[in-house]
Backbone as JSON Lines, residues from 0, in Angstrom:
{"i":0,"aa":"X","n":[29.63,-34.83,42.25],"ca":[28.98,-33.54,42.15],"c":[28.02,-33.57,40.95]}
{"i":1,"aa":"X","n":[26.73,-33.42,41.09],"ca":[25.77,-33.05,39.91],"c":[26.07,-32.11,39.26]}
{"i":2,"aa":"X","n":[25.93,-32.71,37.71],"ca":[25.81,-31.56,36.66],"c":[24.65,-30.55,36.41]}
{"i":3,"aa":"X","n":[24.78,-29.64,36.37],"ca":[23.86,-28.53,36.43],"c":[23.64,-28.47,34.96]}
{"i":4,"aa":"X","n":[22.17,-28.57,34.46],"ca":[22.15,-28.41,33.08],"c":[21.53,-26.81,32.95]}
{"i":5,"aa":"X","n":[22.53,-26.01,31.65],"ca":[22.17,-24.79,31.98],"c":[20.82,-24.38,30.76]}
{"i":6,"aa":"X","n":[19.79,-23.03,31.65],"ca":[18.39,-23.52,30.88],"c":[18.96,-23.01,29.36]}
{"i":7,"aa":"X","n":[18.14,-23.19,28.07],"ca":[17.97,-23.22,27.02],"c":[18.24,-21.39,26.88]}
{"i":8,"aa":"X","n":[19.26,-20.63,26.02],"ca":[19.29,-19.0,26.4],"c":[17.99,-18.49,25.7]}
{"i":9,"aa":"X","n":[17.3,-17.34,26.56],"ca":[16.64,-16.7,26.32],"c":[16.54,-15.78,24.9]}
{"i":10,"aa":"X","n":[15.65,-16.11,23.85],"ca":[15.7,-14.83,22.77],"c":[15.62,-13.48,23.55]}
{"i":11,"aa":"X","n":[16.22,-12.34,22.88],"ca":[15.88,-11.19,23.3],"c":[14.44,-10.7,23.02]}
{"i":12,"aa":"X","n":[14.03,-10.39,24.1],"ca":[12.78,-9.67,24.36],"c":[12.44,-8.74,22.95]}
{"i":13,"aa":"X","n":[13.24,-8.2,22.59],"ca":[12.8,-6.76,21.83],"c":[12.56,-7.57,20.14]}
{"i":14,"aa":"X","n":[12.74,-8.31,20.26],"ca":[12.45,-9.15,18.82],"c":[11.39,-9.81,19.17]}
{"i":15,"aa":"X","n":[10.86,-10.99,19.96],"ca":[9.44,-10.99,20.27],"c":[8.5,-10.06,20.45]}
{"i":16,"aa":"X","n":[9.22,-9.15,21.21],"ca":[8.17,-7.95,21.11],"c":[7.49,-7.24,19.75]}
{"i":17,"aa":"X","n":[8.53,-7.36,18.82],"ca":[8.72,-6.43,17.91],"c":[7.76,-7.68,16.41]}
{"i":18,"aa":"X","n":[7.65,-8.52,16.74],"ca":[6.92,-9.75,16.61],"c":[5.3,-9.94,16.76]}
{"i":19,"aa":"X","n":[5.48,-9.58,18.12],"ca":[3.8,-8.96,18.5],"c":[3.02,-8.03,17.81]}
{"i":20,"aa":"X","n":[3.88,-6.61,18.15],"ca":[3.32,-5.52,17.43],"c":[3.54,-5.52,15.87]}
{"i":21,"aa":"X","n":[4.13,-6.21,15.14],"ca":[3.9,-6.98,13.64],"c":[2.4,-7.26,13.51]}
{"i":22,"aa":"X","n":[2.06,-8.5,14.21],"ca":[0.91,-9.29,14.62],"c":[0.03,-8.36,14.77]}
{"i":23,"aa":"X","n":[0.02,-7.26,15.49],"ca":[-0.97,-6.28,15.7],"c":[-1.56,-5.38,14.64]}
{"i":24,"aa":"X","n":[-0.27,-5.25,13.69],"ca":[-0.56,-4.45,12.77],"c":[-1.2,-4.91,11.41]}
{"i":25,"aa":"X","n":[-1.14,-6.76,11.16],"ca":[-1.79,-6.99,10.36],"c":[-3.52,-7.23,11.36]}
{"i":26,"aa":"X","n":[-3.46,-7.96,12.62],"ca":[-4.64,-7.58,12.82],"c":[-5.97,-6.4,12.9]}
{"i":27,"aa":"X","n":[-4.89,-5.23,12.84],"ca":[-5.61,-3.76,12.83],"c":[-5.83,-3.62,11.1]}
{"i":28,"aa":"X","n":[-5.1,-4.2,10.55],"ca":[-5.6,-3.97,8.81],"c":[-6.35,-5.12,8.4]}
{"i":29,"aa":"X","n":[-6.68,-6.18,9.41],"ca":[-7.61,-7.59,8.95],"c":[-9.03,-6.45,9.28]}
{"i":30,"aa":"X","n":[-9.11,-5.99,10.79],"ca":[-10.28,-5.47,11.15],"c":[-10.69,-4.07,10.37]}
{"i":31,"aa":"X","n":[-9.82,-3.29,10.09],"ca":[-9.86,-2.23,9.13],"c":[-10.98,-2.4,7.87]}
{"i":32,"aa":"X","n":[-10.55,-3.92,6.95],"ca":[-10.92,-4.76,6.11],"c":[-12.38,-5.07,6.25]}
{"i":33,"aa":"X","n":[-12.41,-5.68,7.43],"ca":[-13.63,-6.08,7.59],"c":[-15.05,-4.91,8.11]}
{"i":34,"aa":"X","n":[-14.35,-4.0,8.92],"ca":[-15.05,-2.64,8.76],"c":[-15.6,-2.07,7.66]}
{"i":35,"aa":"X","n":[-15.01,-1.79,6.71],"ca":[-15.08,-1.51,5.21],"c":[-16.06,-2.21,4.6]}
{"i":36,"aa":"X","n":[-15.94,-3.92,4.81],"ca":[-16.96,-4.69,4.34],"c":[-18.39,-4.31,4.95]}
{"i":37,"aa":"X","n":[-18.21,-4.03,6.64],"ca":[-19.59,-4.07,7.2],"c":[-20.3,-2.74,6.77]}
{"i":38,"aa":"X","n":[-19.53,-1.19,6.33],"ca":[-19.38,-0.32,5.59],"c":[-20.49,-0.63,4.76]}
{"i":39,"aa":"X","n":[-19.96,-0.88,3.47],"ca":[-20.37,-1.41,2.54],"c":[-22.01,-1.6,2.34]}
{"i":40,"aa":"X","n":[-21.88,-2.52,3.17],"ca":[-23.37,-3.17,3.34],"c":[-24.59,-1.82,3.48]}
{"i":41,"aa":"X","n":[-24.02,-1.22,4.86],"ca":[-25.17,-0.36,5.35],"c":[-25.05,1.11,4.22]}
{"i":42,"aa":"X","n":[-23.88,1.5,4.0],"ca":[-24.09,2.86,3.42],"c":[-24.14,2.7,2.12]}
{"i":43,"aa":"X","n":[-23.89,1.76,1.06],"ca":[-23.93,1.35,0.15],"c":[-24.37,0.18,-0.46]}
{"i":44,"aa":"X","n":[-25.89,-0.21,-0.15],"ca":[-26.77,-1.5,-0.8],"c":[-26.37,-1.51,-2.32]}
{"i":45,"aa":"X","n":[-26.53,-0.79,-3.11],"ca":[-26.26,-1.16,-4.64],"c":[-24.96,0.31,-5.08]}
{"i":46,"aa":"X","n":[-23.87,-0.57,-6.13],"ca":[-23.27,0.03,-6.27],"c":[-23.1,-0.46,-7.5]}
{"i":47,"aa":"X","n":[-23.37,0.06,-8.67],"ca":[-23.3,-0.41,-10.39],"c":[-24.35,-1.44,-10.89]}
{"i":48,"aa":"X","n":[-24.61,-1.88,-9.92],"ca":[-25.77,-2.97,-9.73],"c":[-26.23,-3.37,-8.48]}
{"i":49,"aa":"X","n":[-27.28,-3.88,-8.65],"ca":[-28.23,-4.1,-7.12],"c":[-27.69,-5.22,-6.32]}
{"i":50,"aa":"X","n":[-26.83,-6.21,-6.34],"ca":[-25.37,-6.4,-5.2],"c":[-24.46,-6.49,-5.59]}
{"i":51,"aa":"X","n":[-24.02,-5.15,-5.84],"ca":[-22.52,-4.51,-5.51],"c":[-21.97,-4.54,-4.89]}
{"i":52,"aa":"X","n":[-23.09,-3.88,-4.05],"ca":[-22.33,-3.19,-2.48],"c":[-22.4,-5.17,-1.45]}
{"i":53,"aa":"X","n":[-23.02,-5.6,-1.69],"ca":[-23.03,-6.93,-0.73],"c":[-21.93,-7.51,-1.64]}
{"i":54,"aa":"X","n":[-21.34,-7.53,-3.15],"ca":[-20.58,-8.37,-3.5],"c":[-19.0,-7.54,-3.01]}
{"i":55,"aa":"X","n":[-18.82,-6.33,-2.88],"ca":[-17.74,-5.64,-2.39],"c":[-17.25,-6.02,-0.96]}
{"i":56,"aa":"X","n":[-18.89,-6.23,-0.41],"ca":[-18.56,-6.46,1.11],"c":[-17.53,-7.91,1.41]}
{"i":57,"aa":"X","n":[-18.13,-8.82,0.95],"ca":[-18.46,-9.94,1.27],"c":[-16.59,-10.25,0.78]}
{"i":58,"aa":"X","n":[-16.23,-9.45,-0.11],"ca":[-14.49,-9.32,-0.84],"c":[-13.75,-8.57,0.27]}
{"i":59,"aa":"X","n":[-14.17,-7.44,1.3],"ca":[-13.41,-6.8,1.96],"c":[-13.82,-8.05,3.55]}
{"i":60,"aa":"X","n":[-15.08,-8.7,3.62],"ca":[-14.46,-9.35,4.94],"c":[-14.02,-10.29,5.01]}
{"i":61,"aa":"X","n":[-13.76,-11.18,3.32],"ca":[-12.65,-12.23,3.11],"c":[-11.34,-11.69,3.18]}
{"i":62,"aa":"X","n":[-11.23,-10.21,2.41],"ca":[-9.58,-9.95,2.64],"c":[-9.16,-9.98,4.35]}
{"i":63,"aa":"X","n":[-10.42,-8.84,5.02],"ca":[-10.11,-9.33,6.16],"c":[-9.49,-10.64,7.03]}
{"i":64,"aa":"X","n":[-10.52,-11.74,6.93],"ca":[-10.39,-12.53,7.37],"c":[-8.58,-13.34,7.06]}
{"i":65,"aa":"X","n":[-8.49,-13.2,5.83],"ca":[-7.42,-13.69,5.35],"c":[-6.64,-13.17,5.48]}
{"i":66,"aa":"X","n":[-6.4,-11.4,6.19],"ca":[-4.9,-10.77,6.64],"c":[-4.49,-11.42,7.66]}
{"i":67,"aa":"X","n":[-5.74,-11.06,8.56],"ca":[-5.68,-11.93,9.74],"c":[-5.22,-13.12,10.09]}
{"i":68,"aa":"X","n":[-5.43,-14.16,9.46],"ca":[-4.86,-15.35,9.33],"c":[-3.29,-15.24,8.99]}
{"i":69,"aa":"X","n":[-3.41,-14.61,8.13],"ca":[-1.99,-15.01,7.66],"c":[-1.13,-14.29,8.45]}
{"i":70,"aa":"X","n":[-1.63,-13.24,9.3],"ca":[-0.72,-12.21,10.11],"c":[-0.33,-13.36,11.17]}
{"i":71,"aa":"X","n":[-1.21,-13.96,11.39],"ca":[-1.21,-15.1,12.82],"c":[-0.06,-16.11,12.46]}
{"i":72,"aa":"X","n":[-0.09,-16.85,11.2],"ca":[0.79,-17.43,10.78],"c":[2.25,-17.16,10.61]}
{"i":73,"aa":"X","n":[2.03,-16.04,10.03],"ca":[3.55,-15.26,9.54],"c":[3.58,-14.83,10.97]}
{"i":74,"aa":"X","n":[3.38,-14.74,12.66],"ca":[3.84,-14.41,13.23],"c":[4.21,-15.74,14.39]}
{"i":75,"aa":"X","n":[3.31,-17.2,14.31],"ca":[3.73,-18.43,15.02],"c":[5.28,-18.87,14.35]}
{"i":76,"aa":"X","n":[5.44,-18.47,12.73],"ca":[6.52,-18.99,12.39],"c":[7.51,-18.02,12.64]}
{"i":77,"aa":"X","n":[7.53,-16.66,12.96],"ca":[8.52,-15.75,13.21],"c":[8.72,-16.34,14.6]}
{"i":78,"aa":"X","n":[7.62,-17.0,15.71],"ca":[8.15,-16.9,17.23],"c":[9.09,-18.12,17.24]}
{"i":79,"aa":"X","n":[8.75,-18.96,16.0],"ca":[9.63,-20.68,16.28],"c":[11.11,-20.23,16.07]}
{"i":80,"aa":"X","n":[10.96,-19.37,14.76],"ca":[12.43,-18.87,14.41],"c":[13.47,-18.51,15.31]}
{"i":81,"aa":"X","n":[12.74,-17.01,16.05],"ca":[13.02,-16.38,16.99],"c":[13.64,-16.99,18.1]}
{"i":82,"aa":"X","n":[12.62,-17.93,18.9],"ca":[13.04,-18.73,19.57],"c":[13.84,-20.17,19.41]}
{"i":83,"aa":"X","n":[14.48,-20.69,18.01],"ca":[15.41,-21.6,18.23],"c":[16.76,-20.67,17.78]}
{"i":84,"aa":"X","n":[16.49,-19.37,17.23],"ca":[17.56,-18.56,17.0],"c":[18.25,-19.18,15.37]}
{"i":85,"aa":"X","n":[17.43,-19.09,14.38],"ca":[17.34,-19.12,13.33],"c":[16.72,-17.82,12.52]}
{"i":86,"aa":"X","n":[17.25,-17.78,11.09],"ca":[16.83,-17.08,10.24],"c":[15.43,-16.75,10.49]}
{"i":87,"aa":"X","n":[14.43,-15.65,10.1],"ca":[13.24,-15.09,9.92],"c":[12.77,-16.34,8.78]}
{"i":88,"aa":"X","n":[11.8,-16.78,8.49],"ca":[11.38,-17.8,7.55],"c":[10.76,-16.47,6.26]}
{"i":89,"aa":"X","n":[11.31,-16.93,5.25],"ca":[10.34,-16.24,3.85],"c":[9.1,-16.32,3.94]}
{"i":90,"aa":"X","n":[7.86,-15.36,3.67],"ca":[6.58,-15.63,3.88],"c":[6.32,-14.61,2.32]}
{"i":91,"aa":"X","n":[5.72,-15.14,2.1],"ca":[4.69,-14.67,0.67],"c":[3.24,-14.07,1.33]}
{"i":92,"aa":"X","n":[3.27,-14.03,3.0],"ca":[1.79,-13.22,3.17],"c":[1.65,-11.87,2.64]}
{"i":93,"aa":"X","n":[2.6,-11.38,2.56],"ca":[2.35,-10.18,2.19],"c":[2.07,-9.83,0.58]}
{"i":94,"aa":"X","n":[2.68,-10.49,-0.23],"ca":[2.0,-10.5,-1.67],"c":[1.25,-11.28,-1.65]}
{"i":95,"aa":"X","n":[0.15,-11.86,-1.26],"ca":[-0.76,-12.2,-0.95],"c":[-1.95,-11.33,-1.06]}
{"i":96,"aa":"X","n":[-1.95,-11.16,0.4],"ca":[-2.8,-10.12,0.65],"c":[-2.92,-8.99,-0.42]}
{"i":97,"aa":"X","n":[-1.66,-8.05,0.05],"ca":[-1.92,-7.04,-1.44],"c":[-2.63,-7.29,-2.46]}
{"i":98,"aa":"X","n":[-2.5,-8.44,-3.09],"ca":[-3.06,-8.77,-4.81],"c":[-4.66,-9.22,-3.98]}
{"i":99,"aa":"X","n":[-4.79,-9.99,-3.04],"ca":[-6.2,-9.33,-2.39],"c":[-6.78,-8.08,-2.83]}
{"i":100,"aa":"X","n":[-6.06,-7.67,-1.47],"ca":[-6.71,-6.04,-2.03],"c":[-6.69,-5.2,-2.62]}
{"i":101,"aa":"X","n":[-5.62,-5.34,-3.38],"ca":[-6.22,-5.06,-4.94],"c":[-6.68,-4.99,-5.49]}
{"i":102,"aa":"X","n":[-7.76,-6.66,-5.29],"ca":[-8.06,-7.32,-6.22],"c":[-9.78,-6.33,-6.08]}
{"i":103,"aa":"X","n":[-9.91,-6.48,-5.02],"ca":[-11.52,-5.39,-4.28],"c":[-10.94,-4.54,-4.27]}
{"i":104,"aa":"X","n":[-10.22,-3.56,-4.38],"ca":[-10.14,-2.42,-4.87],"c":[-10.37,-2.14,-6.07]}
{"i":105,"aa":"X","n":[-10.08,-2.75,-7.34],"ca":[-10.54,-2.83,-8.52],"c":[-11.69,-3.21,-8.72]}
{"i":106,"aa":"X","n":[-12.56,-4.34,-8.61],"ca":[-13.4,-4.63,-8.47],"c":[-14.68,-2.93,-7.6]}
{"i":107,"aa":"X","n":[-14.01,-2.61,-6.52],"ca":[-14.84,-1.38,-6.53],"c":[-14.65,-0.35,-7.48]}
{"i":108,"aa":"X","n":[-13.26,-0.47,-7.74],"ca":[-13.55,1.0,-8.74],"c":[-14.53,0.79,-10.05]}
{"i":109,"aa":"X","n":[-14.69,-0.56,-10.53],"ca":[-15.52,-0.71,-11.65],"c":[-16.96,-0.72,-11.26]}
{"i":110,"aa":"X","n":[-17.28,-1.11,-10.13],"ca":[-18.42,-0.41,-9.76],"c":[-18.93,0.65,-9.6]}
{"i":111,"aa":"X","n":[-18.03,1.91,-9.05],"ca":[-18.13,3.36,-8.9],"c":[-18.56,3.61,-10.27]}
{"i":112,"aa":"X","n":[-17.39,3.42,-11.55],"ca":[-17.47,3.67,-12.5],"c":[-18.63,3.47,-13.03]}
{"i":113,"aa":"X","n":[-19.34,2.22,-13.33],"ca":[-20.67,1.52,-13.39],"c":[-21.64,2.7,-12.44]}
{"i":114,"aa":"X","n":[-21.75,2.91,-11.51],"ca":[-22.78,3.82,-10.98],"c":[-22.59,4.92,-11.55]}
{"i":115,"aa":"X","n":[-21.49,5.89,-11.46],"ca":[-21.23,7.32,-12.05],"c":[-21.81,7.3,-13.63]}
{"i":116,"aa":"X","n":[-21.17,6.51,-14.05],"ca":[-21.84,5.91,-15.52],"c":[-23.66,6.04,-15.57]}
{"i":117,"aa":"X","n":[-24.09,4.92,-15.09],"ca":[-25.49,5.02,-14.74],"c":[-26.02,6.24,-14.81]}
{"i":118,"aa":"X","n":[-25.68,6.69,-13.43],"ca":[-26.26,8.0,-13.56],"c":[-27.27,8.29,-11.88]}
């Protein structure tokens, strides 16, 4: 009689799922990011100086780019996890990013300041 090999068990759905819409949510704050940057550009050419506004940009569609990424990452290594049924892996994307955007968030406020200043 053949042995029946039984398939590999299924992760539960609601943790991949829940995996995805993770994934979604740093992609909606990568594009958020990069909005802001394209922002930037058109409604604000000089901001404390005459490229401000292009050096602000050019900081919000790297943060972009780089949530994004790392959302993608921090979510291929959540599906390996998931699916051999291991621990969640530690990821540092998220202090990451933050001190990102931070980092252009400060960087704009000293520009505001610099323009209000100006005059």
């Amino acid at each position: 009689m053949p042995s029946r090999e039984e398939p590999p068990p299924h992760p539960d759905y609601r943790f991949s799922l829940a995996n995805e819409r993770t994934l979604l949510a740093w992609l909606r704050t990568g594009l958020a990011l990069v909005a802001g940057g394209v922002a930037m550009t058109q409604f604000v050419p000089e901001l404390g100086f005459p490229a401000g506004g292009p050096v602000v940009s050019v900081g919000l569609l790297l943060a972009g780019l780089a949530t994004a990424l790392a959302g993608y990452r921090r979510y291929r290594r959540n599906d390996e996890a998931i699916v051999a049924d291991r621990p969640l892996p530690p990821s540092a994307a998220a202090t990451w990013v933050t001190g990102l955007v931070a980092g252009v968030v400060l960087a704009l406020l000293v520009l505001v300041v610099a323009e209000v200043v100006r005059g």
